[in-house]
C-alpha positions in Angstrom: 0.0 0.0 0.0 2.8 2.1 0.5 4.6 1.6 -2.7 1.3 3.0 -4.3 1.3 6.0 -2.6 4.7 6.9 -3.0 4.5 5.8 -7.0 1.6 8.0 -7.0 3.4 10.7 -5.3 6.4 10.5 -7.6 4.3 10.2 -10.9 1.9 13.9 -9.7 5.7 15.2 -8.6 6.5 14.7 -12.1 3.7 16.3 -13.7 4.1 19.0 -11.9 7.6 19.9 -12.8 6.8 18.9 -16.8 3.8 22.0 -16.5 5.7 24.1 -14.8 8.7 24.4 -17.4 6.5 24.4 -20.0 4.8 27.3 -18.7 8.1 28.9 -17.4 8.7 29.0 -21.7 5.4 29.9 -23.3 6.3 33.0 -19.9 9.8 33.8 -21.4 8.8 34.0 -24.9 5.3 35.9 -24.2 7.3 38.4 -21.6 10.4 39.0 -24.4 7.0 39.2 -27.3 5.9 42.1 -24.9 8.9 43.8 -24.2 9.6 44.1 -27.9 6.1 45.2 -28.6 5.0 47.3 -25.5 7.4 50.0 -26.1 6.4 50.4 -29.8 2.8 50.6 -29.0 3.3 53.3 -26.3 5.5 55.2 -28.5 3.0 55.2 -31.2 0.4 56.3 -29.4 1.1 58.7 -26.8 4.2 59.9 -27.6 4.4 60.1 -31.7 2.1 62.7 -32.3 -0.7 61.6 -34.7 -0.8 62.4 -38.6 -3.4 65.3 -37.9 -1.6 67.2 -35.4 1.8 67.1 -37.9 2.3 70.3 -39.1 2.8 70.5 -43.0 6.1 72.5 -43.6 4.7 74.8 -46.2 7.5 76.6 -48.3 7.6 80.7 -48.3 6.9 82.5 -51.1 9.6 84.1 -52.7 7.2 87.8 -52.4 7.1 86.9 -48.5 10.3 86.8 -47.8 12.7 89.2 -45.9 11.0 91.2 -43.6 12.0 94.4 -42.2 10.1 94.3 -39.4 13.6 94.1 -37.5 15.8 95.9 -40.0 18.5 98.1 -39.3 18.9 102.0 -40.4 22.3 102.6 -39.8 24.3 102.2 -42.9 26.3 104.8 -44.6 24.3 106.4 -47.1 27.2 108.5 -48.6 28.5 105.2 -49.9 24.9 104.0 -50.8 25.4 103.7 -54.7 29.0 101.5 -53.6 26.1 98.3 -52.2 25.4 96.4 -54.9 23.2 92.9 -54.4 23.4 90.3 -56.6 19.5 88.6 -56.1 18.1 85.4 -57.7 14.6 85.7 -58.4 12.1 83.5 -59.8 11.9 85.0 -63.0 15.7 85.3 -63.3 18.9 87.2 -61.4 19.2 90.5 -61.2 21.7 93.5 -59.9 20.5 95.6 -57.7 20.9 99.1 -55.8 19.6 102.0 -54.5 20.0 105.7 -56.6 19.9 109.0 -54.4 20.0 110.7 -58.3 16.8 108.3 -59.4 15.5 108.5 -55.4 14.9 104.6 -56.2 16.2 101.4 -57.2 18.0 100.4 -60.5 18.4 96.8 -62.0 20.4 94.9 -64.0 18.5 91.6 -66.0 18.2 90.0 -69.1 14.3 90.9 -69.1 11.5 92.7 -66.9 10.8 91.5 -63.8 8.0 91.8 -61.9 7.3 94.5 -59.0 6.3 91.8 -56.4 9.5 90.3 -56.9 11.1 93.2 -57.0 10.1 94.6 -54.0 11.2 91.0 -52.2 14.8 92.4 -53.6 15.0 95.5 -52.3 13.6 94.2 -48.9 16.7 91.9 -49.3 18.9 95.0 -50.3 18.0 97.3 -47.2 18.1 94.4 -44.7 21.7 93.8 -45.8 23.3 97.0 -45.9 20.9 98.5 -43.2 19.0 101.5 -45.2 15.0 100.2 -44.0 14.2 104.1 -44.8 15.0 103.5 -48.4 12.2 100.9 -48.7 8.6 102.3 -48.8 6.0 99.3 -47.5 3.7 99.8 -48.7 1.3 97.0 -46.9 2.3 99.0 -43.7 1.3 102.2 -45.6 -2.0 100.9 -46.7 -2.8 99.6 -43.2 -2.8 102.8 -41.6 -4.4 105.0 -44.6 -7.5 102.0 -44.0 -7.5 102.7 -40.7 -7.9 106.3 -40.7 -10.7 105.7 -43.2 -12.3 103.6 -41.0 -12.3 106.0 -38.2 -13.6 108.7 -40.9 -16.7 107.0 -41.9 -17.6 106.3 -38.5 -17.4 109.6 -37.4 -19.6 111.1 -40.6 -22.0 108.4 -39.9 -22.7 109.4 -36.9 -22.3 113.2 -37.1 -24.7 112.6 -40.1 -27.3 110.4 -37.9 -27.0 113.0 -35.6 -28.3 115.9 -38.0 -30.8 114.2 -39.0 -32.2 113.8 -36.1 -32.0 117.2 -34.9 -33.3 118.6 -38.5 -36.6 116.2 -37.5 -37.2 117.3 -34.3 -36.9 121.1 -35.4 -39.7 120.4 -38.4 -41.7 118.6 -35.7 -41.5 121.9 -33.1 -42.0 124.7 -35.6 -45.1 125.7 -37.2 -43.1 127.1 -40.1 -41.8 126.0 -42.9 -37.9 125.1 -42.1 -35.7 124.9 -45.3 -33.5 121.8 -45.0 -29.9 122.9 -44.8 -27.5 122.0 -47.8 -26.3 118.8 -47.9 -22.7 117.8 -47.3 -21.1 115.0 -48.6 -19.6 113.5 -46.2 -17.4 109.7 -47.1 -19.3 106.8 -46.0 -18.0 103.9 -47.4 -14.7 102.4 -48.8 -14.5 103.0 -52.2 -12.0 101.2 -55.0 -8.8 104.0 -55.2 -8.8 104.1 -51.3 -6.4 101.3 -51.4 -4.2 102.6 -53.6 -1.1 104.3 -51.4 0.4 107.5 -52.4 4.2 106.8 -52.2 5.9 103.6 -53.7 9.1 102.0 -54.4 10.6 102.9 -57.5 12.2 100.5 -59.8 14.3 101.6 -62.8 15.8 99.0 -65.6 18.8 99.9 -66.9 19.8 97.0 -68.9 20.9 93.2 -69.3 22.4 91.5 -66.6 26.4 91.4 -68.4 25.5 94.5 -69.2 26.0 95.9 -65.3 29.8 97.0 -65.6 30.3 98.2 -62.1 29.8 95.1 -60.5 32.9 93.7 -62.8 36.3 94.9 -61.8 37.7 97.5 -63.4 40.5 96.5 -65.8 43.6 98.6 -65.4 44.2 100.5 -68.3 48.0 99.3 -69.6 50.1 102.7 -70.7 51.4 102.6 -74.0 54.9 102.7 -73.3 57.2 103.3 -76.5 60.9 101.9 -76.7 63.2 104.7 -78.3 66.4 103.0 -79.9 69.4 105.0 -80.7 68.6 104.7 -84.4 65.4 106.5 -83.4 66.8 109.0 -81.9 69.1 109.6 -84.3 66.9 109.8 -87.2 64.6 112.5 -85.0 67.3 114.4 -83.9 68.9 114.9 -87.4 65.5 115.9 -88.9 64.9 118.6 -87.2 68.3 119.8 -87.9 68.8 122.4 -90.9 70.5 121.7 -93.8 73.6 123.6 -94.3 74.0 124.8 -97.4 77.6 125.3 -99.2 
């Protein structure tokens, strides 16, 4: 009876250890499974920000560019003609500087290009050589002239409201007939040619792009240095001798 029970012991001792390794490896490989996949899954979604909130990297427009928002205004404008940029546009590269005889800008090219791109240039020009008075913005200019339009129409609409009013309430008191006072025409609206600005950059072409000689340097001009022999010499000396005659 004993030998059972002890067979019976050994045999369930058995078992148990055969379980037990195999679920000590289905543990390993499902814990190194995890460990691999766990980190991935948390990066993904918490930290990896998701495809909506990625913001698209959206290239400038070459008429946006250089702002002078920040630009200086102390270069030496004795000198100014002496600043030359050399600009690549999209419609082609171009010489630039500033003229006090023009009061604006000339430009070298091989054809016409235009103002908006232009205007990026010469943003370019006074942010490098520190002139931001040179440049006219207009956008800036434009702002404030809208504005102080703005403000304008308010006030005549109101002063206008206002006399009306008080040109009712004097027909309504008097028993006479009150002529109605002359009309004024006051601005009450935004009209077309209020955004066009007064003052703008000037832009002169004075030729092709090879054509712009003083940004090339100046060749030095070689003298023309003539070698006198003594036969030379000779030959001028004796001819401006008179003859002697016998």
């Amino acid at each position: 009876m004993e030998e059972v029970y002890v067979q019976e012991c050994f045999n369930s001792t058995s078992s148990t250890e055969n379980v037990t390794s195999s679920q000590v490896f289905f543990m390993t490989v499902g814990f190194l499974f995890l460990s691999s996949v766990l980190p991935a899954w948390f990066t993904g979604a918490f930290l990896y920000p998701k495809p909506e909130e990625i913001e698209e990297i959206k290239e400038i427009p070459y008429e946006k560019m250089y702002d002078i928002s920040g630009c200086r205004n102390d270069g030496n404008k004795d000198n100014v003609e002496r600043n030359i940029l050399l600009e690549t546009t999209p419609q082609g590269n171009i010489c630039l500087r500033y003229s006090n005889i023009e009061e604006g800008y000339e430009y070298w090219s091989d054809k016409n290009i235009d103002y908006k791109y232009l205007e990026t240039a010469a943003r370019k020009y006074v942010t490098t050589f520190g002139y931001k008075d040179l440049y006219i913005d207009r956008k800036k200019d434009l702002k404030t002239k809208i504005e102080k339009l703005k403000e304008e129409i308010k006030e005549n609409k109101e002063n206008k409201e206002k006399n009306e009013e008080e040109q009712k309430k004097k027909e309504e008191e008097s028993i006479f007939m009150i002529p109605k006072s002359s009309k004024v025409l006051l601005k009450t609206k935004l009209t077309k040619d209020d955004f066009v600005v007064e003052k703008a950059n000037k832009y002169i072409r004075k030729g092709r792009f090879n054509d712009a000689n003083w940004c090339k340097p100046k060749e030095k001009q070689e003298e023309n240095k003539k070698t006198m022999t003594y036969k030379d010499w000779f030959f001028m000396n004796s001819s401006a001798q008179p003859c002697n005659e016998n």
